[in-house]
C-alpha positions in Angstrom: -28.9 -14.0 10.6 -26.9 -11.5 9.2 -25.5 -10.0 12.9 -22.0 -11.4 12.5 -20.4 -8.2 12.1 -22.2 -6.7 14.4 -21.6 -9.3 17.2 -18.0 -9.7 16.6 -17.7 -5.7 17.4 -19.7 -5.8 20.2 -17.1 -8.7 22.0 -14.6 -7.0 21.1 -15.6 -3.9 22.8 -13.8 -2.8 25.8 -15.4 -3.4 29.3 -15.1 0.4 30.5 -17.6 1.7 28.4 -21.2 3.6 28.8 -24.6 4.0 26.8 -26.0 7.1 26.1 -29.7 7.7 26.6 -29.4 8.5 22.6 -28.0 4.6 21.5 -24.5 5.6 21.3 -21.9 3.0 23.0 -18.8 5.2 24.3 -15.1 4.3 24.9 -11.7 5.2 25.0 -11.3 6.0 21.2 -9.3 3.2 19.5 -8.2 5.0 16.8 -6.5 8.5 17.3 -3.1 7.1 18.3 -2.8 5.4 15.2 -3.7 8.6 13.5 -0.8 10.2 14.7 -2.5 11.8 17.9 -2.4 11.3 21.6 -4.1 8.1 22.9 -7.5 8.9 24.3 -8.7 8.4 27.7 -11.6 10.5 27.4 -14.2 8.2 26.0 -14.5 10.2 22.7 -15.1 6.8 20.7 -18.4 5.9 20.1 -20.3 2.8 18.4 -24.2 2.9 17.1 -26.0 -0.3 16.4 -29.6 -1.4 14.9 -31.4 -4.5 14.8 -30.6 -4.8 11.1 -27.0 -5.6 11.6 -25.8 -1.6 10.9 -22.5 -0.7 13.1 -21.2 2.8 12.5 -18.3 4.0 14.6 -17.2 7.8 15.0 -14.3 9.7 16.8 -15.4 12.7 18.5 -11.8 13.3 18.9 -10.0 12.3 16.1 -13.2 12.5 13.3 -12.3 8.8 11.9 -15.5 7.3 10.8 -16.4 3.4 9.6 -19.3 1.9 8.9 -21.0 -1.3 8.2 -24.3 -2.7 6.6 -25.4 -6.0 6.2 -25.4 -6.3 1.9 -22.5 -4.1 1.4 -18.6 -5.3 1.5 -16.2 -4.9 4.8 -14.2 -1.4 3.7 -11.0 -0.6 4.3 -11.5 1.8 7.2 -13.9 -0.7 8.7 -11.3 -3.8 8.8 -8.4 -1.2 10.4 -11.5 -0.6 13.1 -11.3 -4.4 13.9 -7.8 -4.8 13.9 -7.4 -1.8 16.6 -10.2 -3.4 18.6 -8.4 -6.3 19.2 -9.1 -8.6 16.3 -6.9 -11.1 14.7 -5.8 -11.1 10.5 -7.7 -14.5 10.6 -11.2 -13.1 12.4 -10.9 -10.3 9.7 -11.1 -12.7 6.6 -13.7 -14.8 8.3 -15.7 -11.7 8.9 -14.3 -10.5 5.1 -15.9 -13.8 3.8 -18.8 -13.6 5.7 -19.7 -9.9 4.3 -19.6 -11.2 0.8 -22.0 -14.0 1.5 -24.3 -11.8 3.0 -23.9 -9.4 0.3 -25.5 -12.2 -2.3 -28.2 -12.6 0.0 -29.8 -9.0 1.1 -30.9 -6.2 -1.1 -29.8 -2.2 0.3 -32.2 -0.2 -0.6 -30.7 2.8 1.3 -28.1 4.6 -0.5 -24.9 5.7 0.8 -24.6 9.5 2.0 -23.1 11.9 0.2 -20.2 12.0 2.3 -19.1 8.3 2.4 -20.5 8.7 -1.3 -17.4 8.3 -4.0 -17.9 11.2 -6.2 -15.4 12.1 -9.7 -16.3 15.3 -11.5 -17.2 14.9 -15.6 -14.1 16.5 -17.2 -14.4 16.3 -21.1 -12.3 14.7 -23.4 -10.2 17.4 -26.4 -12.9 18.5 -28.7 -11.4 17.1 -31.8 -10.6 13.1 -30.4 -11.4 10.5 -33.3 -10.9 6.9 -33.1 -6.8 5.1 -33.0 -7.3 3.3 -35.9 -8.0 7.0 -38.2 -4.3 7.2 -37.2 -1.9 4.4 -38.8 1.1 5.3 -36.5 -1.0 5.2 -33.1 -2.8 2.5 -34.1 0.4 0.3 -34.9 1.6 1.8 -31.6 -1.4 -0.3 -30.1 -1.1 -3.0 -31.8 2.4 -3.7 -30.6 1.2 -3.4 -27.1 -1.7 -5.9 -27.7 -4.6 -3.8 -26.8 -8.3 -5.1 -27.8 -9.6 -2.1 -29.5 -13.1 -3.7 -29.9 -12.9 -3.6 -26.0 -11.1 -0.3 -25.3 -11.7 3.0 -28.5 -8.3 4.5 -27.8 -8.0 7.9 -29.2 -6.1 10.5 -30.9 -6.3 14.3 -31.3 -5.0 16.4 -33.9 -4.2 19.4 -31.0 -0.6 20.2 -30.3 -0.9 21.5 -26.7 0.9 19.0 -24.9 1.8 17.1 -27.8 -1.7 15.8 -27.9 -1.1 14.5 -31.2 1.7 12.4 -30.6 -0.4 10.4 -28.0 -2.8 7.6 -27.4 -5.7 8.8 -25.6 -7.7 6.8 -23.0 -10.8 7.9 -21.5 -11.7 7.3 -18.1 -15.2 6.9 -17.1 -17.0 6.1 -13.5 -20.2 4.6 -13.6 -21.2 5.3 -17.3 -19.8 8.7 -16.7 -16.6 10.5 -18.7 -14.4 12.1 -15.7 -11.0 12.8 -17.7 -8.7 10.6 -19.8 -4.7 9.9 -19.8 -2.7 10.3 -22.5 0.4 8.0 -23.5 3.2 9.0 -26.2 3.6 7.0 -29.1 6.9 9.1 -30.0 9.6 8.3 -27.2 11.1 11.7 -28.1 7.8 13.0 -26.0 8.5 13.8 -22.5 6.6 13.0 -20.1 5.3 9.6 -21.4 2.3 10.6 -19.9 -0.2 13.8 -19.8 -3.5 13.3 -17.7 -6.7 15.7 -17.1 -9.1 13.5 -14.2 -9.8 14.1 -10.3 -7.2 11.8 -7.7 -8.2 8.8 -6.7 -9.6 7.2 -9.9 -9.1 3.5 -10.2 -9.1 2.7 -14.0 -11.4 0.0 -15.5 -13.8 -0.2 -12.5 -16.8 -0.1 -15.0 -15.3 -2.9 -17.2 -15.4 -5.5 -14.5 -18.1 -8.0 -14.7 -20.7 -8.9 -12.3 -19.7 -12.3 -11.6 -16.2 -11.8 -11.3 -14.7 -14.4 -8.6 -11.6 -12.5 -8.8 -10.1 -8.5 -10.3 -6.4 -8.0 -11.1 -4.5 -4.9 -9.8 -1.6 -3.3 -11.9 0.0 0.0 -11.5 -0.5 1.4 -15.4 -3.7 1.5 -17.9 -1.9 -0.5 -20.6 -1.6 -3.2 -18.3 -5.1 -3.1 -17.0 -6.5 -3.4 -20.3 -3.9 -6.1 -21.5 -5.6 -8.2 -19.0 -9.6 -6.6 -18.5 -8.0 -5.7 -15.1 -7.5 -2.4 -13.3 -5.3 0.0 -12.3 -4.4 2.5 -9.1 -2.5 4.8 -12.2 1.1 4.6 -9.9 3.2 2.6 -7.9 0.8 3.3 -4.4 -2.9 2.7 -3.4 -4.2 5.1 -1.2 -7.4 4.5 1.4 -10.1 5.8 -1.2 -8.9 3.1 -4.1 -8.5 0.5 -1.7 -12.4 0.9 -0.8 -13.1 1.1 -4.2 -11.7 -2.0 -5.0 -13.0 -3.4 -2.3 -16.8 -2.9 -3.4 -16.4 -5.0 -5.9 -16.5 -7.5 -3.1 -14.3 -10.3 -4.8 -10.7 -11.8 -4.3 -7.8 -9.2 -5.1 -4.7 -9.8 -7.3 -1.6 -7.7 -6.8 0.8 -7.6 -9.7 3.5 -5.1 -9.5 5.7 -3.9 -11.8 9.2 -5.3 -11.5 11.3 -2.6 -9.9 11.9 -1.0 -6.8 8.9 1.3 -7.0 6.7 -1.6 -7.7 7.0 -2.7 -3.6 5.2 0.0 -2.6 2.1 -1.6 -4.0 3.0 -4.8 -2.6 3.9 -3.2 0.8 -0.2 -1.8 0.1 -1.4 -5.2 -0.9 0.2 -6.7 2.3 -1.8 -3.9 4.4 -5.4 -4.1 2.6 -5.5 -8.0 3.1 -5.0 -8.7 -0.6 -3.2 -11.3 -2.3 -0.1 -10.8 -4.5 1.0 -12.9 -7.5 4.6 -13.6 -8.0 4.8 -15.2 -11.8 7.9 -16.5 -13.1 8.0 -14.7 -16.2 8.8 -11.8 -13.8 12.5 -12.4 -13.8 12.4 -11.2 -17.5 9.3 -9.0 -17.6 8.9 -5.6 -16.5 5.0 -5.9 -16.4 2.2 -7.3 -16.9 2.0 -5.7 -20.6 5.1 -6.6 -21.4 4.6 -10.0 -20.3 1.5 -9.9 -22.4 3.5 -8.6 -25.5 5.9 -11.9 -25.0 3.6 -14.3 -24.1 -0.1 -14.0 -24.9 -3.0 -12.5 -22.3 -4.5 -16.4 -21.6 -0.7 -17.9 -20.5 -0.1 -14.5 -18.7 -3.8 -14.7 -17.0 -2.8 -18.5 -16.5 0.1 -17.7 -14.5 -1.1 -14.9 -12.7 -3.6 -17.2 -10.9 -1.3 -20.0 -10.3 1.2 -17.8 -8.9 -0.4 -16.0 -6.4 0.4 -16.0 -2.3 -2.0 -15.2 0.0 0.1 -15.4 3.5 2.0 -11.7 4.8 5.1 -14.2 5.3 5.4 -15.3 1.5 4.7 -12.6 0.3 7.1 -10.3 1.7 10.1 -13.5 1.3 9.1 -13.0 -2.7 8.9 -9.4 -2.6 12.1 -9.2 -0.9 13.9 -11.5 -3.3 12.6 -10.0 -6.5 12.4 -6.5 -5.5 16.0 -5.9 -3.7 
């Protein structure tokens, strides 16, 4: 019932391959010449399966590793494994699709290990933080930039390392957990705009995303994210680790870049991860989603960001080429 992963790999396996007497299937590794090594004809890939669906996959050459489990989403690493198997962009989504559905249905009891376990060290906030609205010029600051403060208890510190108190502070915390905070300049005599203290990797707003969530919005910067209760990869690119992240939520992804050259980067990113990208209008005037959100109200900008998104590599990379040149 829930061996649709599982199956798919095992058809897509090649036909030169042997069993060990342990369970493990070996091949010519798929993976080490997209990796940037020499193609292997040495049979140093290897594929374990059990009856409850699990596929893990390991390099003995190379040391890439994906996995799967019946209840848990299709990762990243796991979907590249597909494509250099053989599979098509349209078996992947069915197979994407499929994961979800079964994720609704089974229960994982086991938990991940510690090394395919995302992990962000607790770094504390400055000792003396109170809340925005104790300071009227950081709290207009916010105001202007339409941020729910019910929703998101900016901060402000009175400490002067790093011009602390010319900033807007915003905690960032993973799972329930405080792991750092960015900072953002009020005063645009402050350079850099920003000043951060958290581990790489973070995606911000992770925790604010509901449970029943058909869809989460991507953005490059925090004030966007919380403009919209979306998140954000915190720059212009996604790496592998943030792309799995966002991926356990297990929902439909939104792209919205920012409007300049940088912002294809993310696109280019989208386009890889098998995500969509939205393309609204008020992008011609907009450089992002806050701003938009500043102009225009967060329900029209929500509104448009959903009825403006592409799905297909083609269109998107026709708008990305026209908007972004």
């Amino acid at each position: 019932m829930f061996a649709a992963v599982q199956d798919t790999v095992l058809q897509l396996l090649p036909s030169k391959r042997r069993r060990s007497p342990s369970g493990w299937i070996s091949f010519n590794a798929v993976c080490c010449h997209h990796r940037g090594q020499s193609q292997d004809s040495r049979g140093r890939g290897g594929i374990m399966i059990a009856t409850d669906g699990l596929v893990n996959y390991h390099c003995f050459n190379c040391n890439f590793k994906a996995s799967y489990r019946p209840g848990r989403h299709l990762g990243y690493k796991f979907r590249r494994l597909l494509s250099w198997l053989g599979a098509n962009d349209n078996d992947i989504q069915r197979l994407v699709i499929e994961a979800v559905r079964i994720k609704d249905l089974v229960v994982v009891t086991d938990e991940l290990t510690e090394s395919e376990e995302i992990v962000f060290k607790p770094r504390s906030l400055p000792d003396d933080v109170r809340l925005v609205d104790e300071d009227a010029v950081a709290l207009k600051y916010c105001q202007e930039r339409h941020i729910n403060l019910t929703k998101y208890p900016l901060l402000v510190s009175n400490r002067t390392d790093h011009n602390l108190n010319r900033r807007v502070i915003i905690p960032f915390t993973w799972k329930g957990t405080l792991i750092g905070y960015t900072s953002r300049a009020w005063d645009p005599l402050v350079r850099p705009k920003y000043y951060s203290n958290y581990e790489p990797n973070y995606v911000f707003n992770i925790d604010g995303q509901g449970p029943q969530s058909k869809f989460v919005i991507v953005t490059e910067g925090v004030f966007d994210a919380m403009s919209i209760d979306g998140i954000a990869v915190l720059s212009n690119n996604c790496n592998e680790t943030q792309a799995d992240i966002i991926d356990s939520l297990a929902r439909e992804v939104i792209v919205v870049a920012d409007r300049d050259r940088a912002g294809r980067q993310l696109i280019t990113n989208a386009i890889e991860y098998g995500w969509s990208v939205s393309f609204p209008e008020w992008l011609e005037t907009c450089k992002d989603v806050n701003d938009a959100v500043c102009k225009y109200g967060t329900l029209f900008v929500l509104k448009t960001i959903l009825n403006s998104k592409e799905t297909g590599r083609l269109k998107i990379e026709l708008k990305s080429k026209r908007l972004y040149s």
